[in-house]
C-alpha positions as CSV (number, residue, x, y, z in Angstrom):
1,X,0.0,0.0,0.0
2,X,1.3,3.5,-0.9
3,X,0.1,6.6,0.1
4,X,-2.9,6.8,-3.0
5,X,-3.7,3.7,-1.4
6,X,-4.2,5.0,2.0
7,X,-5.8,8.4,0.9
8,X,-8.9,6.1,-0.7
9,X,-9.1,4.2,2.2
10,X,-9.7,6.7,4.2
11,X,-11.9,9.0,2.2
12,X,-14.0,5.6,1.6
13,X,-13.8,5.0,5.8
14,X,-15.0,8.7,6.1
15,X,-18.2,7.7,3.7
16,X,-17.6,4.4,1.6
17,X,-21.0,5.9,-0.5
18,X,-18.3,8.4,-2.2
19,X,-18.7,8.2,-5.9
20,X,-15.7,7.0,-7.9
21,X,-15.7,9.3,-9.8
22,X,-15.9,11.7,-6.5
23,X,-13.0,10.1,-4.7
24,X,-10.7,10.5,-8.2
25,X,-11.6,14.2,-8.3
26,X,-10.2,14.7,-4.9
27,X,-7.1,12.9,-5.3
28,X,-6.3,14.1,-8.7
29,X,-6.2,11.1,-10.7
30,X,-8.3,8.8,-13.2
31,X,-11.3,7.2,-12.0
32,X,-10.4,4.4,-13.9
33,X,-7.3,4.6,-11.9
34,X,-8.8,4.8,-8.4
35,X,-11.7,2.0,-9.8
36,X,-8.7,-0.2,-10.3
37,X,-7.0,0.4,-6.9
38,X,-10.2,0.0,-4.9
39,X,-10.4,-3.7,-7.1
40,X,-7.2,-4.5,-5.8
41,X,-7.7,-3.4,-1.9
42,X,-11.2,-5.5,-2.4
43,X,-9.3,-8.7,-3.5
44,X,-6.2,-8.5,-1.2
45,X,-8.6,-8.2,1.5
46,X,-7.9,-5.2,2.6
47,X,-11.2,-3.8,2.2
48,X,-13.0,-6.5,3.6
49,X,-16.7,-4.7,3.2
50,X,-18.8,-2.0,3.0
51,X,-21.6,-1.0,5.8
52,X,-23.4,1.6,7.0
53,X,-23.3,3.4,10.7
54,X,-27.0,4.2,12.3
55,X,-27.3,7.6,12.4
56,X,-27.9,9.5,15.9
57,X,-31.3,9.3,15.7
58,X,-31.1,5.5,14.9
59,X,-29.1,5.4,18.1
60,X,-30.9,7.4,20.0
61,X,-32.7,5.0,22.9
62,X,-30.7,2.4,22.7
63,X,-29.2,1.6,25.8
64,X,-26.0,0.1,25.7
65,X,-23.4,-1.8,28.0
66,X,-20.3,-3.8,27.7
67,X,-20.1,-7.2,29.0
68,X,-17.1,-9.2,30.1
69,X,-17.9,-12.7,30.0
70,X,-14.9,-15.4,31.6
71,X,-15.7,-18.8,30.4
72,X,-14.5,-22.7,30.6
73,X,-11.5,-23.7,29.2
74,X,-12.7,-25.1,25.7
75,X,-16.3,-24.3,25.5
76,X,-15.1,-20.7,23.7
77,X,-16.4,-22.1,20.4
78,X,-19.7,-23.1,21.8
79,X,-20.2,-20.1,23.5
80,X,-19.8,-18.0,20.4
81,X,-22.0,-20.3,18.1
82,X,-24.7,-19.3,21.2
83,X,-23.6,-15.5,21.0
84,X,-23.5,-15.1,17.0
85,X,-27.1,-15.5,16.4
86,X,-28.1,-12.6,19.4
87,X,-28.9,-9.6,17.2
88,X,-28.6,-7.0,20.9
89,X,-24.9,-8.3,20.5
90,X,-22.9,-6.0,18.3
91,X,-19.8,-7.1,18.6
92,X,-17.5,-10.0,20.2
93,X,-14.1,-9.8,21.1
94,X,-11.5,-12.2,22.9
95,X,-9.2,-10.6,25.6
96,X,-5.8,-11.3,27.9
97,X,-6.5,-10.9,31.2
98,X,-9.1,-11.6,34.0
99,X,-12.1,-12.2,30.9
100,X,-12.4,-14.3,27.7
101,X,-14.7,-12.4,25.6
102,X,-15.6,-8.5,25.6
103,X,-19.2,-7.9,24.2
104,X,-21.1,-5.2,22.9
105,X,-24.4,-5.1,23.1
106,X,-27.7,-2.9,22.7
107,X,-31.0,-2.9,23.5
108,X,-34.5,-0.9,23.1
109,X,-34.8,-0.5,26.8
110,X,-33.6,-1.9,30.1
111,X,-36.2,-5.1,30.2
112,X,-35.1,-6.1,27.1
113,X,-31.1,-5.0,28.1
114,X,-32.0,-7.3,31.2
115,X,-33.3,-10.4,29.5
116,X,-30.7,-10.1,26.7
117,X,-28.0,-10.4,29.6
118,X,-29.9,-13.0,31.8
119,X,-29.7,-15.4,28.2
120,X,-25.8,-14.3,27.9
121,X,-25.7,-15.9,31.8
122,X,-27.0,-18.8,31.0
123,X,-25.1,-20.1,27.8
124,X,-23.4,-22.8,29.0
125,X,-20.1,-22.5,29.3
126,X,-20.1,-19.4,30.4
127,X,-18.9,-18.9,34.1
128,X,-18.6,-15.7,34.9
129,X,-20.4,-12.1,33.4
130,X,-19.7,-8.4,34.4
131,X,-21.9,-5.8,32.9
132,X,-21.2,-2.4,32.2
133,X,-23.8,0.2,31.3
134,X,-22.6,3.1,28.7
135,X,-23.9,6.1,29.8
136,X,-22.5,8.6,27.1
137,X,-20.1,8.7,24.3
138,X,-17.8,11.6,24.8
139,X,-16.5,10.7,21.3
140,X,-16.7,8.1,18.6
141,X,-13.9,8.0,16.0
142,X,-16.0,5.2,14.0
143,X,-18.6,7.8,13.6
């Protein structure tokens, strides 16, 4: 990756909805030029997708929380086939230290933030859970 290569990836991390044609206008160069580069970063894998971030008022409600979640040696892979399917949980990550997995995880309100975390408890496998409830985002770089 050179520096072109870097200067599309982050105008398309910035809004990945930016016309080609856009994005080549910017950098000074060829759309057919920046159409090929994008190709490329697609195939190499280092643009692994395109998505879209909820806007605030999509966001707006949800409560969220992280949850740390220790688990039995070798039930990890069972635990995350449980986890995967939960649509509250927005991410999953695996962690040194005192916890296994880190979650992510939203919901419409604090019943349904409660019964989402009472099903997390009782995956088996899962030993230990420790939830923490987000109360604001000072700031967001993903946003």
């Amino acid at each position: 990756m050179d520096e072109t290569d870097e200067a599309i990836l982050a105008a398309l991390a910035a809004d990945s909805s930016t016309p080609t044609a856009e994005l080549a206008r910017r950098l000074g160069l060829a759309r057919s030029t920046v159409q090929a580069r994008i190709e490329r970063l697609e195939r190499s894998g280092v643009i692994g997708g395109y998505t879209i971030r909820l806007g605030t008022r999509a966001r707006r409600g949800r409560i969220r929380a992280t949850v740390l979640l220790s688990v039995e040696p070798r039930a990890a892979a069972q635990v995350l086939a449980r986890l995967k399917p939960m649509t509250e949980v927005d991410s999953c990550q695996t962690s040194t230290g005192r916890v296994d997995l880190i979650l992510t995880v939203a919901a419409e309100d604090t019943e349904r933030l409660d019964a989402v975390l009472d099903r997390i408890g009782a995956i088996p496998g899962v030993t230990d859970t420790e939830s923490l409830i987000h109360l604001a985002t000072k700031f967001d770089r993903r946003l």
